[in-house]
N, C-alpha and C positions, 0 to 999 in steps of 0.2 A: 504493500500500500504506500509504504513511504518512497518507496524510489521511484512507482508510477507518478506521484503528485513532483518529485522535482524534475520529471521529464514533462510531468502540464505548465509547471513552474516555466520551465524554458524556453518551450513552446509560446506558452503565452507573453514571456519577453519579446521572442521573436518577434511575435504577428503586431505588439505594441511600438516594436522598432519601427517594423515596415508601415504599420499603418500610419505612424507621425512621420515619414518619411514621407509617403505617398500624399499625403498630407501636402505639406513642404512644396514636391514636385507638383502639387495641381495649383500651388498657389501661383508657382512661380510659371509654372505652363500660361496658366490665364495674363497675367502680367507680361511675361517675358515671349511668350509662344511667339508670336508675329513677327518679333525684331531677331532673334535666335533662330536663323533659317540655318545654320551650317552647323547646328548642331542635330545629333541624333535621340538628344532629349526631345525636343522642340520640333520633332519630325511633322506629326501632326499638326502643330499651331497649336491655336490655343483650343484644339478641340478633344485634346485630350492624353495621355501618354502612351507610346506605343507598347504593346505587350511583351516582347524581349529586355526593354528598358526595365518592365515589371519585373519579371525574373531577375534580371540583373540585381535588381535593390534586393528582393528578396535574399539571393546568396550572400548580398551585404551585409543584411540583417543577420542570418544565419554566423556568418563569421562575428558580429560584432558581439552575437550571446555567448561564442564562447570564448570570446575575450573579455566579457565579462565575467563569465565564468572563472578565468582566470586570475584576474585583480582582484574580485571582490567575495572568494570563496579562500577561508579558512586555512584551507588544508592545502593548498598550492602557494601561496605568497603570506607568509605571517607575519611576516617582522617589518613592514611597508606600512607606513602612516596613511589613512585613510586620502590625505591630500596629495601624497605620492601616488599612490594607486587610479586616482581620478586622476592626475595631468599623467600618470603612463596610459591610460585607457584614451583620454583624447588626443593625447600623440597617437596611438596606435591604431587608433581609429579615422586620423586624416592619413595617414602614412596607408592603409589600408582601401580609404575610399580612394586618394590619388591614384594608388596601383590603377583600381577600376576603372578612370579617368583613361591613364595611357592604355590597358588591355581592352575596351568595351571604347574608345573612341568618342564620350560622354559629349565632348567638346572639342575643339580644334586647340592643340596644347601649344601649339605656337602663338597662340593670343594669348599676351597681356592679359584685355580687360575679363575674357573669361577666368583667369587664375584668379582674378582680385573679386569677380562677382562671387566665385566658389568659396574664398577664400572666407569672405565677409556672410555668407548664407551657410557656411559652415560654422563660424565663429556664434553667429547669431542664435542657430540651432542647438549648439552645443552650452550656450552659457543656460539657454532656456530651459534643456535639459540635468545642465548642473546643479541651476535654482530650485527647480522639481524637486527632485533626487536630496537633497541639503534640506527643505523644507519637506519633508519624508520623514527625512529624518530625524528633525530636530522634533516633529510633532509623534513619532514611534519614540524615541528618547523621555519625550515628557509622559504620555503616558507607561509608561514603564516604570520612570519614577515614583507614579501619585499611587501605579498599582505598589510599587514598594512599601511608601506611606504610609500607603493602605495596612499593609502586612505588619509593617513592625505597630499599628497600633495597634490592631488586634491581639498582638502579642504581649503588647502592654499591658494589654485592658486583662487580658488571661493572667498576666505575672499578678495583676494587682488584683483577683479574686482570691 
């Protein structure tokens, strides 16, 4: 039971990756589609994203869970500061999506202004996601504590019957 939920556990990373991904790409499809003819994001315009593109993110996603996987599980990295592990996860996650870039041909890599639009739609995505993630946890943190709280009064309240 417990090893089928941390494979839903994953799974469901996954498909949250890809769908604020996909997300992302429609925003920037509707926005960007028209002017973005040479690229093969933007194949469609702004009517939509082509289905290889789809997949493409998808194995994104897939690689990025278990590089999550990696930074943020116990028993592979322990002795890494929770803020070391975030900035090696968002290095290895643009070092990861670039690869995509030059293998899948996302954009014309010889342009400037597409490294600095990527660049900055990355940055942007990623702080959104760190804020998430920090606000996650600061609010699992507090209640963790008040359940603490909680505990040692009861424990009181028992010492002092």
């Amino acid at each position: 039971m417990k090893k089928g939920t941390k494979i839903l556990d994953y799974m469901i990373l996954i498909l949250c990756v890809f769908g604020f991904s996909m997300v992302c790409m429609g925003i920037f499809t509707i926005i960007l589609g028209n002017l973005a003819s040479e690229s093969p994001l933007f194949a469609l315009a702004d009517k939509g994203i082509p289905i290889p593109i789809m997949f493409e993110f998808l194995l994104l996603s897939i690689i990025i869970g278990c590089l999550r996987y990696l930074f943020f599980t116990h028993k592979i990295i322990q002795e890494l500061s929770v803020t070391t592990r975030i900035i090696g996860m968002v290095v290895s996650v643009f070092i990861c999506s670039s690869l995509f870039i030059f293998i899948f041909n996302w954009f014309p890599v010889h342009m400037w202004q597409s490294w600095l639009s990527y660049f900055t739609s990355f940055s942007i995505c990623s702080t959104v996601g760190i804020t998430v993630a920090i606000v996650k946890n600061n609010l699992e943190n507090k209640r963790l504590e008040e359940g603490l709280d909680r505990i040692k009064q009861q424990w009181r309240e028992e010492n002092e019957k």
